[in-house]
C-alpha positions in Angstrom: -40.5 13.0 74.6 -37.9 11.6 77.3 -33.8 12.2 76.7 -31.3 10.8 78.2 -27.8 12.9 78.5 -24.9 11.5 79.9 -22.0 13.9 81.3 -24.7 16.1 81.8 -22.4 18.0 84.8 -19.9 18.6 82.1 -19.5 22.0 80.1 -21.3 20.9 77.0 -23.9 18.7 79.2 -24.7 21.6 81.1 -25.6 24.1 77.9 -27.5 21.1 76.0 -29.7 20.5 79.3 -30.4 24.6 79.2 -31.5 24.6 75.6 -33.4 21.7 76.0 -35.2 22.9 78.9 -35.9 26.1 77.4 -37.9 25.0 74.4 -35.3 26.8 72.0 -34.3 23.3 70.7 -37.2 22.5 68.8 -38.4 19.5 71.3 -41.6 21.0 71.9 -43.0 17.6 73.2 -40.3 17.0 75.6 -41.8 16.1 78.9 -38.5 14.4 81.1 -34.4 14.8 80.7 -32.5 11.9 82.6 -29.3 13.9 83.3 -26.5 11.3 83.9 -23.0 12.4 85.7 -20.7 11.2 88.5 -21.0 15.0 90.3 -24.5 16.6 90.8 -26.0 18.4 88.1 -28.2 21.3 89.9 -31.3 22.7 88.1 -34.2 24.3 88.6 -36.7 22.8 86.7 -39.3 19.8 87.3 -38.6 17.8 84.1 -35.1 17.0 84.9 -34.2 14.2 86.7 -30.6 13.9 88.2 -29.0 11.0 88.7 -25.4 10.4 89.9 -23.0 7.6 89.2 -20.1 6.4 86.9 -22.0 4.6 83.2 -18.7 2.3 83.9 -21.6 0.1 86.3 -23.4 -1.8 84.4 -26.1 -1.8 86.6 -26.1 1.8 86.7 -26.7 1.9 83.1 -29.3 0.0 83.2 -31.0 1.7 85.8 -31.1 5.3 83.8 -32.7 3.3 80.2 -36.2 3.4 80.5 -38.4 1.8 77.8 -39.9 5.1 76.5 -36.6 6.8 75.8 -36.7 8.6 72.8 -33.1 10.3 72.6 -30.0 9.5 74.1 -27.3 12.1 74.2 -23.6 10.1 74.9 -21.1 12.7 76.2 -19.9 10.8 78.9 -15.9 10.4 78.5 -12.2 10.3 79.9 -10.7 13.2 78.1 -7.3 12.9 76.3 -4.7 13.7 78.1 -6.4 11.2 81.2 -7.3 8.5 78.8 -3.2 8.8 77.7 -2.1 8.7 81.5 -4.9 5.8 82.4 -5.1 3.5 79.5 -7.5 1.2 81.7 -9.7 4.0 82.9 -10.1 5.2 79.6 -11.0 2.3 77.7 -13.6 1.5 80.5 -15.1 4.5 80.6 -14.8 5.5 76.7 -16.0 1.9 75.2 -16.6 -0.7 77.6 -19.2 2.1 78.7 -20.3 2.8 75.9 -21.1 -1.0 74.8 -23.1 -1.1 77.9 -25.1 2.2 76.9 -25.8 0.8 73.7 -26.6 -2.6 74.8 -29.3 -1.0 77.1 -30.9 1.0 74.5 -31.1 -2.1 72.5 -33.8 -3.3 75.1 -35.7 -0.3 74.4 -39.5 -0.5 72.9 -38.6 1.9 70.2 -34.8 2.4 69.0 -33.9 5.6 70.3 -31.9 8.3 68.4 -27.9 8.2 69.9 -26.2 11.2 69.5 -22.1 10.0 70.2 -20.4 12.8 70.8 -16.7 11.8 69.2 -13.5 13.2 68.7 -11.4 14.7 65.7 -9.0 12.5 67.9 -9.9 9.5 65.6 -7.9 11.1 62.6 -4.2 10.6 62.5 -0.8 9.4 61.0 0.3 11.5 57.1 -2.6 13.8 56.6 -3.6 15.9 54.0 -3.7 19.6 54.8 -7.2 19.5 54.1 -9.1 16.2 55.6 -11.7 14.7 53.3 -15.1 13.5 54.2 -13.8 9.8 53.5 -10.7 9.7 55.0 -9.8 6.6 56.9 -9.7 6.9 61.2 -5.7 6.5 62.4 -5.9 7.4 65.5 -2.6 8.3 67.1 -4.2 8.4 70.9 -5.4 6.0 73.4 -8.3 8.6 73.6 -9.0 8.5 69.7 -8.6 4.9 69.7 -11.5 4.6 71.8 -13.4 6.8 70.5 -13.0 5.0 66.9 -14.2 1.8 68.3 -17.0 4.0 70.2 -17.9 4.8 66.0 -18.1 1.2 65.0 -20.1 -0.2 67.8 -22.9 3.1 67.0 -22.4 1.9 63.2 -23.2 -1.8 64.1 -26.0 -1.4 66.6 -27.3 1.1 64.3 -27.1 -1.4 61.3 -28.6 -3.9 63.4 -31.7 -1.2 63.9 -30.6 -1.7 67.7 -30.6 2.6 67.2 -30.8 5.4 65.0 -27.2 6.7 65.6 -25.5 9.4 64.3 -21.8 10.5 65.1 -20.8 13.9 66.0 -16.7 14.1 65.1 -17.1 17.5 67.8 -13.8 19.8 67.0 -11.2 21.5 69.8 -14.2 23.1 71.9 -13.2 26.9 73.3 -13.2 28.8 74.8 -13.9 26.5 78.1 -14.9 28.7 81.2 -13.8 27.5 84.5 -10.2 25.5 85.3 -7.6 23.9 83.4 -8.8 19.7 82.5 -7.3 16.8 81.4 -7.6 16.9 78.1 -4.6 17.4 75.9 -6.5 20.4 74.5 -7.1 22.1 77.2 -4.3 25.1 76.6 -6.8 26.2 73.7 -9.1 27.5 75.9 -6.5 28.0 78.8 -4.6 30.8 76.2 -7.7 32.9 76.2 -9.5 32.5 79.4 -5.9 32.9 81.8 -4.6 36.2 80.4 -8.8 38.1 80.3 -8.8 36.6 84.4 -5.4 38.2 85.0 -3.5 34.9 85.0 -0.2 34.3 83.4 -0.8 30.7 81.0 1.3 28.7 78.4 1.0 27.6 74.7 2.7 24.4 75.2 2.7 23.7 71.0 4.6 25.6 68.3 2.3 28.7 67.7 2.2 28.2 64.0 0.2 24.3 65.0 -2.9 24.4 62.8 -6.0 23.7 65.2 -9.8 22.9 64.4 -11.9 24.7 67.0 -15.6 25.5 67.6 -17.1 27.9 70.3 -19.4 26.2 72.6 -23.0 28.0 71.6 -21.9 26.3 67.6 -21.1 23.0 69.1 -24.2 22.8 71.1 -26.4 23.5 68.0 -25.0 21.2 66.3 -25.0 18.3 68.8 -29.1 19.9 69.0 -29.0 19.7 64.8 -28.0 15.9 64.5 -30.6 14.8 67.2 -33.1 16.2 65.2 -31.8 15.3 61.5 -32.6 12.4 59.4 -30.3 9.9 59.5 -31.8 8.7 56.0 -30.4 11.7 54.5 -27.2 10.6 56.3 -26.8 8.3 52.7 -25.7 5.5 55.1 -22.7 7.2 56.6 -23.4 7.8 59.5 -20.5 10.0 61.1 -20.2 13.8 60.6 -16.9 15.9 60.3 -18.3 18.7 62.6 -18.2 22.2 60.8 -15.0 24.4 62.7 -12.6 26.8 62.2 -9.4 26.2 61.6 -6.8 28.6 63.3 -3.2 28.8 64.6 -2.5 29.6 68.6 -0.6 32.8 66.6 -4.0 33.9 65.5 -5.6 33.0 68.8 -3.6 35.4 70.9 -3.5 38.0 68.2 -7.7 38.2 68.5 -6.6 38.0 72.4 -5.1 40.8 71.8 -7.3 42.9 70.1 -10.4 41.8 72.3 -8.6 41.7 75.7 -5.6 44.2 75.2 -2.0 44.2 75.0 -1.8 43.1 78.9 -3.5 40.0 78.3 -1.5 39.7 75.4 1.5 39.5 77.5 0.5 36.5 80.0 0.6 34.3 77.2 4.3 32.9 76.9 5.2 29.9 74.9 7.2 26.5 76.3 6.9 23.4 74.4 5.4 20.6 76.4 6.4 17.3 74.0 3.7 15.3 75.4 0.8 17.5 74.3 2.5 18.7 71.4 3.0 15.1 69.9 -0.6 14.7 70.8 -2.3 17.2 69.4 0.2 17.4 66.4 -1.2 14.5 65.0 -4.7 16.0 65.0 -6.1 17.2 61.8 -6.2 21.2 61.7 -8.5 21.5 58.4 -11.9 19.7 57.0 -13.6 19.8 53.9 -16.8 20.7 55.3 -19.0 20.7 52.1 -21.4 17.7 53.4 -21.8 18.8 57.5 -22.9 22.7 55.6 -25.4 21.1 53.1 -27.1 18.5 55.9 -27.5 21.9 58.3 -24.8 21.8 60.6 -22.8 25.5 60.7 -19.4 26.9 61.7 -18.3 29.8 63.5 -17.8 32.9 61.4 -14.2 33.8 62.7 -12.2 33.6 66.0 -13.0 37.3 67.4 -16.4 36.1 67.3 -15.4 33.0 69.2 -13.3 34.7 71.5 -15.8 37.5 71.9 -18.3 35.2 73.1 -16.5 34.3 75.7 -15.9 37.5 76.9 -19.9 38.6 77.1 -20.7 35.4 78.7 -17.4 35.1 81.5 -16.0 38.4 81.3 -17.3 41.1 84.0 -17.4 44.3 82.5 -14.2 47.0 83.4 
């Protein structure tokens, strides 16, 4: 079995690569990984291939499809808060890209399975409090705009038999180790990993805004879970409302607080920033998760045990 994963430098790209090279993902055939960023993606094992470059070359893309790919993993993306500030960056990198992938894998022998990783960012305008599985895209971003065109090219090429696409609608993903991004979401993880380093941070929303998060092991398993599903038993609808967990930046810093202590606690301080706030605002904060549960897909249990991941895996012990 040969995969492709593009962003494969990036957080999630860099925990799908060790679960598929680990044989914990149930690919027990796999025999190469194509591992596609712009920045170097160093690992130590013989079946993965790196190669760097931007997917906005055409030729570039073309280069990384071979004919006996079996699974394509599309990560690759401008975040939000970039994709806001760049409007021509992000619509080449988060669709004309994309077009290019797809077209690609429509010259492969068999039509692979395409995994788009998409955004909760498609949703937007009045919303319910809870979102339904059939609710109509809006999307109030330059980044969720793309992305929803991103949905309907997978749909048509997958129509068309071009591939055997499914969508992954990924929630807020936290706690992110490492620095601050671009992405308009980025405080979520910021709020958390800042004040456990010793950092002072910011909530730059109203602490009462309603967010849909997932850690990173859940969202991993479930980007693993939709390469391996069915798609018949997708009843022709091909994206999926990833399971989260819907929680306050209130009740993010109060399991800060109990985790991390009343210090940490006290680096978090909150000043409205109206460019990520009218952002994010008009991101849904609840899903009716009924049909992701019943196809396989699961949800974090609670936030401590989100934030207390991140603390065993980035957290030295005191």
């Amino acid at each position: 079995m040969k995969i492709l994963v593009t962003g494969a430098a990036g957080f999630l790209g860099r925990r799908l690569l060790r679960a598929l090279s680990s044989g914990k993902a149930g690919f027990s055939e796999l025999s190469r990984i194509i591992a596609v960023d712009m920045f170097t993606c160093a690992v130590d094992d013989p079946r993965i291939e790196c190669r760097t470059g931007t997917i906005a070359e055409s030729d570039f893309v073309r280069s990384i499809l071979s004919h006996d790919v079996d699974l394509v993993f599309h990560l690759a993306a401008v975040v939000s808060g970039q994709a806001e500030a760049d409007f021509d960056l992000g619509m080449r990198v988060n669709v004309d890209a994309t077009r290019s992938l797809l077209e690609a894998c429509r010259g492969v022998r068999n039509a692979p399975r395409f995994v788009f990783s998409s955004s909760i960012a498609v949703f937007g305008g009045p919303l319910p409090e809870i979102v339904p599985e059939d609710l109509a895209v809006r999307p109030q971003s330059s980044y969720g705009t793309a992305k929803a065109i991103g949905e309907l090219l997978v749909n048509e090429y997958g129509r068309r038999g071009f591939i055997d696409g499914i969508i992954c609608r990924l929630p807020i993903v936290a706690v992110r180790p490492g620095t601050p991004n671009a992405a308009a979401s980025s405080f979520v993880s910021g709020i958390i990993r800042e004040p456990l380093a010793g950092l002072d941070t910011v909530c730059p929303v109203p602490l009462d805004t309603r967010l849909w998060i997932s850690s990173p092991e859940t969202a991993t398993n479930n980007l693993l879970h939709a390469a391996r599903l069915a798609t018949s038993a997708l009843g022709g609808v091909r994206a999926v409302n990833l399971p989260g967990l819907s929680v306050t930046p209130a009740e993010m810093i109060a399991s800060l607080e109990r985790l991390g202590g009343a210090r940490a606690r006290g680096r978090v301080r909150c000043e409205l920033d109206p460019d990520v706030t009218r952002i994010v605002s008009t991101w849904p904060g609840a899903f009716d998760i009924d049909r992701p549960l019943r196809l396989g897909f699961t949800a974090d249990r609670d936030i401590d045990s989100i934030v207390g991941q991140f603390i065993a895996e980035h957290t030295a012990p005191r």
